[in-house]
N, C-alpha and C positions, 0 to 999 in steps of 0.2 A: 446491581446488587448493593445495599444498603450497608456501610461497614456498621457491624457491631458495636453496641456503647457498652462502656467497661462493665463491674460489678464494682460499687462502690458504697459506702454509708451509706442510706438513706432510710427514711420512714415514710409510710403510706400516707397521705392525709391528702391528697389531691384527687379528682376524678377527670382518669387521659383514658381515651384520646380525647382532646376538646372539638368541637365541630369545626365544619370545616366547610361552608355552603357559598353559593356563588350571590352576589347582589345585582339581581337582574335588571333593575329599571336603573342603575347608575350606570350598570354594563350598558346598555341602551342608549342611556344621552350620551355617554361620554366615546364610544365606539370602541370600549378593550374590554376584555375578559376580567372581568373583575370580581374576587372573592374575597373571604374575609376568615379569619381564622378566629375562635372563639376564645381564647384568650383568659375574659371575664367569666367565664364558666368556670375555674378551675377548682373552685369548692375547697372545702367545707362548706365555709363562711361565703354567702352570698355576695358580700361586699368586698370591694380593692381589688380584686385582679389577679394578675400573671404572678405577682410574688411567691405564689405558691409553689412553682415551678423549683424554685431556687431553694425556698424554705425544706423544702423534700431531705434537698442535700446538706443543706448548714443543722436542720435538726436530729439526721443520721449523723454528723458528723460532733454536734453537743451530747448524743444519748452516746454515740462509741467511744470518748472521750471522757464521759464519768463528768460535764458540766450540769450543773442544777440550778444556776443561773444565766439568762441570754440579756443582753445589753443591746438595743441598738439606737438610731437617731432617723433625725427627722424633721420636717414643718409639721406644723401642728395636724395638717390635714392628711399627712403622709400617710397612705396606703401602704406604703413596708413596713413604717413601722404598726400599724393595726394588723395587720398580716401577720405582723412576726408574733405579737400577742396571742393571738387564736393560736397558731401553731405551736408555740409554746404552752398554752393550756393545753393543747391535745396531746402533749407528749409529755406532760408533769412538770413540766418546767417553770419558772417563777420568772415573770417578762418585767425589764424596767426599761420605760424609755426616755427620752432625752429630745426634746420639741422646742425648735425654736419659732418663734412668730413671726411670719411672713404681712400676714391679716390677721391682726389682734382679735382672741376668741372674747367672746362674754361667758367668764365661768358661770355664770348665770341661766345661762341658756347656750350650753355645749349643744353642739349640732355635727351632723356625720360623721366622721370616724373620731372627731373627739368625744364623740358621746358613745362610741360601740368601745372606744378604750378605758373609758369607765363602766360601762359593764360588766367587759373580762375582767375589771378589779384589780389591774395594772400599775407597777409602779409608775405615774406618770410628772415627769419635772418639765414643767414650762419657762424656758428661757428667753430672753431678748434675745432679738432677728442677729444682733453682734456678738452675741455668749460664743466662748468657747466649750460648745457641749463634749470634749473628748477630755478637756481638761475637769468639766465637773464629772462627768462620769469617772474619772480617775479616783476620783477623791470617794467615791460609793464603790467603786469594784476593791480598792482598799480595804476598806471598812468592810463587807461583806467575807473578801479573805481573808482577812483577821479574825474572823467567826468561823472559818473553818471550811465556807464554801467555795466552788469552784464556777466563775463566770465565764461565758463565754459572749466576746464582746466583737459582734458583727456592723459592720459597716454600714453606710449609707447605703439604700435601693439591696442589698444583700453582695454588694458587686467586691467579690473576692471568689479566690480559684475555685473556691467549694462550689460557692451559689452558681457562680457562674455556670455550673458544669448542666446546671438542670435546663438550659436554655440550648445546651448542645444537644441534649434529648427531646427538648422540642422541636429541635430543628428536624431534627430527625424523625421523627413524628409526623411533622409536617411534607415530610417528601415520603413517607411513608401513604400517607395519604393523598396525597397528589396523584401516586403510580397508581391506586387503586382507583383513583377516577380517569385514569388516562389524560392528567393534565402534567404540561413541562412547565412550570413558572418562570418567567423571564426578567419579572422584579416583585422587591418585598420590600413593603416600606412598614415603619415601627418608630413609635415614638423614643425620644432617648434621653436619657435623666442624669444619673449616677453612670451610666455606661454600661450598666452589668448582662442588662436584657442584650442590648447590641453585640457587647462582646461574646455571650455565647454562642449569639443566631451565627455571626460571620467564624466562631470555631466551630460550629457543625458543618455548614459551607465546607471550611477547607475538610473538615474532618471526611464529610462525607465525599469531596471531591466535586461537588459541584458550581457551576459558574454562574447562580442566580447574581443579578446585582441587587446589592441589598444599600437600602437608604433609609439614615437614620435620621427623620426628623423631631430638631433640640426645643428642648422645651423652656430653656432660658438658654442666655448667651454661653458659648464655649470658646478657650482660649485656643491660640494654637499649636499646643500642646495635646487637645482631646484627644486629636486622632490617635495618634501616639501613646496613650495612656489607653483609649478602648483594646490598641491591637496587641499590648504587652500582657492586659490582663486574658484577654482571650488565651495567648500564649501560656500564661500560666494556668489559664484550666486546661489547655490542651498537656502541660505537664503533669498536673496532678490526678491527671486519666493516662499518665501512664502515655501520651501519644505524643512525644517528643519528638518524632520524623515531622510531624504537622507543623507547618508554620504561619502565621497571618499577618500580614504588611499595611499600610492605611493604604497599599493599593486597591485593596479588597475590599471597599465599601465607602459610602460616602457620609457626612453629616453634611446637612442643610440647616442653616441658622435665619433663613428667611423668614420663618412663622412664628417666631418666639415673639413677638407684639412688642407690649412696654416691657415685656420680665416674668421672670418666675409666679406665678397664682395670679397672673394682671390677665383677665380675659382680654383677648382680642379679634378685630372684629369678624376674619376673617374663619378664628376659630367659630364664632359663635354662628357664624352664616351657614358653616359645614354642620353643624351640631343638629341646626333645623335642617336642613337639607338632608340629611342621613337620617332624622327622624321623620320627616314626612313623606320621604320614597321609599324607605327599605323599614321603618317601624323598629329603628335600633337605637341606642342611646349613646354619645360617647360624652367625655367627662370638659371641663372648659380648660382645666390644667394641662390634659396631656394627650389623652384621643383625639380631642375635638382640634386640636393646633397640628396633631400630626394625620389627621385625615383632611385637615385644611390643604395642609402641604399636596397631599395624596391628589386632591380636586384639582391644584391647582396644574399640578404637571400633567394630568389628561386634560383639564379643559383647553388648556395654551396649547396639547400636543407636543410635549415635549417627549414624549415616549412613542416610538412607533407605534402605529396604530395596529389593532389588533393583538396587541402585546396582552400574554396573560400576566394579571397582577393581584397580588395578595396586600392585602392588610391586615399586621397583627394585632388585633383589639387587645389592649393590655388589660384594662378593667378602668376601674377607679372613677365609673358615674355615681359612687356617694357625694362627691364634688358638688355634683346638682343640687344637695342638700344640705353644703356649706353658707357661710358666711356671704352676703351680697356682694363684697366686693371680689370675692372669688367666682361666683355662680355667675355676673357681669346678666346684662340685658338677654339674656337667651329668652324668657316668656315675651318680649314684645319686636313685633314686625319693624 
């Protein structure tokens, strides 16, 4: 029996349950049950992904709180922050956000979510890759309360107790969905960024009581501090749902930093090999930033066998293949053999 998720802030703006289908010809070379969780479906907005999840809960929690303004950060190409955009138009809110450059854009020719963040008509500030963006947002969330409005000023990836919490409903979701196929999942791999997406999967785990091993693979390098910091925030959404018997330890899960290549938005090649791979056997797209390096990861522990064989295994597709329609040196060689 599935424990119940609280009743808490939220607003409709996503479409769950997201699919949930099995990937038969990778299940086939690789000898494990292998499925995949739809992730990138989560809608409105066709593009970026799983942010929506989270967005549910931080913009139930901007509307029940009387904010008329949302703040958040980002690379230019960030998928939260375009995510958080839409979903602030869809709930009347006024989005400004805070992009620092990883891969310097050509304002000349915006491309993928720098160009969907100017069409939502967003306030958008581009800073150096070194800018302190919390310090200049300081300096406009000021200025804004001085006029009289109320900002509400969200994090990196969404990853605070709020956001978090929407990842604990996916989890649950997701074994929701498993009982009704008659499948026990025995691992879950997911890419991992800001932490927030990680941290809720492994607090629905505990919440729901169950022993999947869940593996987060990093999409740039993390210190030895990460683990530590994913299992505190988890902690705190398990508080802020009110489920403080629940506890999560970094023994509950793992981060893999082996597929992060040169760095943050650096394709690598291993990502790019998986990217064709998963598109010429299963007709799926994942992104060079963050699917594509955490389904690398995914390939590579069944190809080696590092998983018991016949182990059933999910992948949660976060989203974020606009990537493919960024910048060259983001998007890296994936058209050539």
């Amino acid at each position: 029996m599935i424990r119940q998720f609280p009743e808490l802030p939220r607003v409709n703006i996503g479409f769950f349950p997201t699919p949930l289908h099995r990937l038969d010809r990778i299940s086939e070379q690789t000898g494990y049950d292998v499925w995949i969780k739809r992730d990138d479906f989560t809608g409105r907005n066709l593009y970026g992904g799983n942010k929506v999840r989270k967005l549910e809960f931080l913009m139930g929690y901007a509307k029940a709180n009387g904010y008329d303004y949302v703040i958040t950060y980002g690379a230019t190409q960030s998928n939260h922050a375009m995510q958080t955009i839409t979903a602030a138009r869809i709930c009347g809110l006024e989005p400004i956000v805070y992009l620092r450059t990883v891969v310097e854009p050509d304002p000349n020719d915006l491309r993928a979510n720098l160009l969907l963040d100017s069409i939502y008509g967003a306030e958008v500030h581009v800073l150096a890759g070194d800018a302190d963006q919390k310090a200049e947002s300081a300096k406009r969330i000021a200025e804004l309360e001085a006029q009289g409005h109320k900002v509400y000023d969200v994090p990196v990836g969404g990853s605070n107790e709020v956001g978090v919490c929407g990842y604990v409903n996916g989890y649950l979701e997701l074994l929701g969905q498993l009982e009704a196929a008659d499948k026990r999942m025995d691992y879950l791999f997911t890419t991992t960024g800001s932490g927030g997406t990680l941290a809720g999967l492994v607090a629905g785990k505990k919440f729901a009581d169950d022993d999947t091993k869940i593996i987060g693979v990093s999409v740039g390098l993390k210190d030895d501090a990460y683990e530590q910091r994913v299992a505190d925030l988890a902690n705190q959404a398990l508080d802020h749902m009110g489920a403080s018997d629940v506890r999560v330890s970094t023994e509950d899960f793992s981060v893999d930093n082996n597929y992060v290549g040169e760095g943050y938005e650096i394709p690598s090649p291993a990502g790019t090999a998986a990217i064709r791979r998963l598109a010429r056997y299963e007709g799926l797209l994942v992104d060079p930033v963050y699917t594509g390096k955490a389904f690398s990861g995914l390939l590579d522990y069944l190809d080696s066998g590092r998983l018991p064989k016949g182990s059933t295994v999910v992948f949660l597709h976060t989203g974020g293949t606009t990537a493919l329609f960024a910048e060259q040196a983001i998007v890296g060689p994936v058209m050539r053999d």
